[in-house]
Residue frames relative to the residue before (quaternion, step in Angstrom):
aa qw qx qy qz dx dy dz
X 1.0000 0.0000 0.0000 0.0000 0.00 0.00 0.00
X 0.3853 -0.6180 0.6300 0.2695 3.97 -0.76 1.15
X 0.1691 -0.6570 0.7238 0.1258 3.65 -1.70 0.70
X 0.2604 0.6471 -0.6741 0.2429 3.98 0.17 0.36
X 0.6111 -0.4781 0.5615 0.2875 2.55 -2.17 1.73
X 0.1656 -0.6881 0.6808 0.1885 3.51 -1.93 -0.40
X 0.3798 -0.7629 0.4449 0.2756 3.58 -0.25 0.97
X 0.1849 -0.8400 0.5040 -0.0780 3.70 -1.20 0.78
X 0.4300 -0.7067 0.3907 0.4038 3.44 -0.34 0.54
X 0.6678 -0.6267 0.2980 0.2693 3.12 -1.35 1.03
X 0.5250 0.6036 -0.3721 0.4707 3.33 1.75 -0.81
X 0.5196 0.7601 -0.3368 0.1970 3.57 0.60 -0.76
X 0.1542 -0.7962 0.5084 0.2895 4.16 0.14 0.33
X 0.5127 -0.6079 0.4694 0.3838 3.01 -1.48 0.47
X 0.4691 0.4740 -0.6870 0.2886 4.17 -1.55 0.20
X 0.7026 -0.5698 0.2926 0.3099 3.18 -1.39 -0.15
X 0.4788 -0.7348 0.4683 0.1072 3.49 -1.28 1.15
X 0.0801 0.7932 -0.5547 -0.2382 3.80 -0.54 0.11
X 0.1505 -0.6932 0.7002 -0.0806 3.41 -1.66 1.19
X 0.3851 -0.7422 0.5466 0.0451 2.50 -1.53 1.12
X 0.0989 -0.8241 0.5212 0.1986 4.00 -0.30 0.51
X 0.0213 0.6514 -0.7423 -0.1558 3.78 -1.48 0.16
X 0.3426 -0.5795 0.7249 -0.1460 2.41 -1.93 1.02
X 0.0409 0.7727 -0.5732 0.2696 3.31 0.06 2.34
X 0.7493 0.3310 -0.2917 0.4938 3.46 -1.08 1.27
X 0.4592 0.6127 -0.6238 0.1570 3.56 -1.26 -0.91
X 0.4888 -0.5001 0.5220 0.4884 3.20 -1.62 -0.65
X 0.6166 0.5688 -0.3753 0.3943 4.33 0.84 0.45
X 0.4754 -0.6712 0.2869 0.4911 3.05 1.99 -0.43
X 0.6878 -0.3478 0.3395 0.5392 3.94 -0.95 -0.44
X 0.4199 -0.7037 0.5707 0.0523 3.19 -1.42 1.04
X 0.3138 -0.7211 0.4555 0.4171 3.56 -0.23 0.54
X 0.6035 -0.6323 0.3288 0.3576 3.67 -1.44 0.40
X 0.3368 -0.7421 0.5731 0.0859 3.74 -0.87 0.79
X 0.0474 0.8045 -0.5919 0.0113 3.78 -0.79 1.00
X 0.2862 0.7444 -0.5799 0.1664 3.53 -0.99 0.49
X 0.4477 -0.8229 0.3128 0.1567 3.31 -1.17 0.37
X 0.2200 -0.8126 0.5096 0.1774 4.04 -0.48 1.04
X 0.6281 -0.2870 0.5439 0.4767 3.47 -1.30 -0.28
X 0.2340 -0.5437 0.7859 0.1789 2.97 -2.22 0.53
X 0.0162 0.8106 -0.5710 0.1291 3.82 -0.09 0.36
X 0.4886 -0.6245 0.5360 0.2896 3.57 -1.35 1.36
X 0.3738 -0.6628 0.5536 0.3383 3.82 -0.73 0.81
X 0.7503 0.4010 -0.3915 0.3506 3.25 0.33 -1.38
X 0.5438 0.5195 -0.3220 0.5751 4.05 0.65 -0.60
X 0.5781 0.4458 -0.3653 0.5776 4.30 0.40 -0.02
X 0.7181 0.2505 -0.2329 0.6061 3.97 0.33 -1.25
X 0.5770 0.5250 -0.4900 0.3890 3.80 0.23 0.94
X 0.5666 0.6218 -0.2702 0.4683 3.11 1.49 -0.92
């Protein structure tokens, strides 16, 4: 599983967000879509940790 930050508007609060990803194309074909929900979290306050 990939962990990369994802940029967000600044207006955004921090707890947890839910999104939904698709996943169009490949050589297996379309992927059905997948929701669920991550933390919003201060990056710069995370790369301190």
């Amino acid at each position: 599983m990939a962990m990369d930050p994802v940029r967000i508007p600044e207006e955004a609060g921090k707890g947890m967000a839910k999104i939904t990803l698709f996943v169009r194309g490949g050589k297996e074909g379309n992927a059905a879509p997948a929701t669920f929900e991550l933390p919003v979290v201060d990056a710069a306050l995370e790369a301190k940790k």
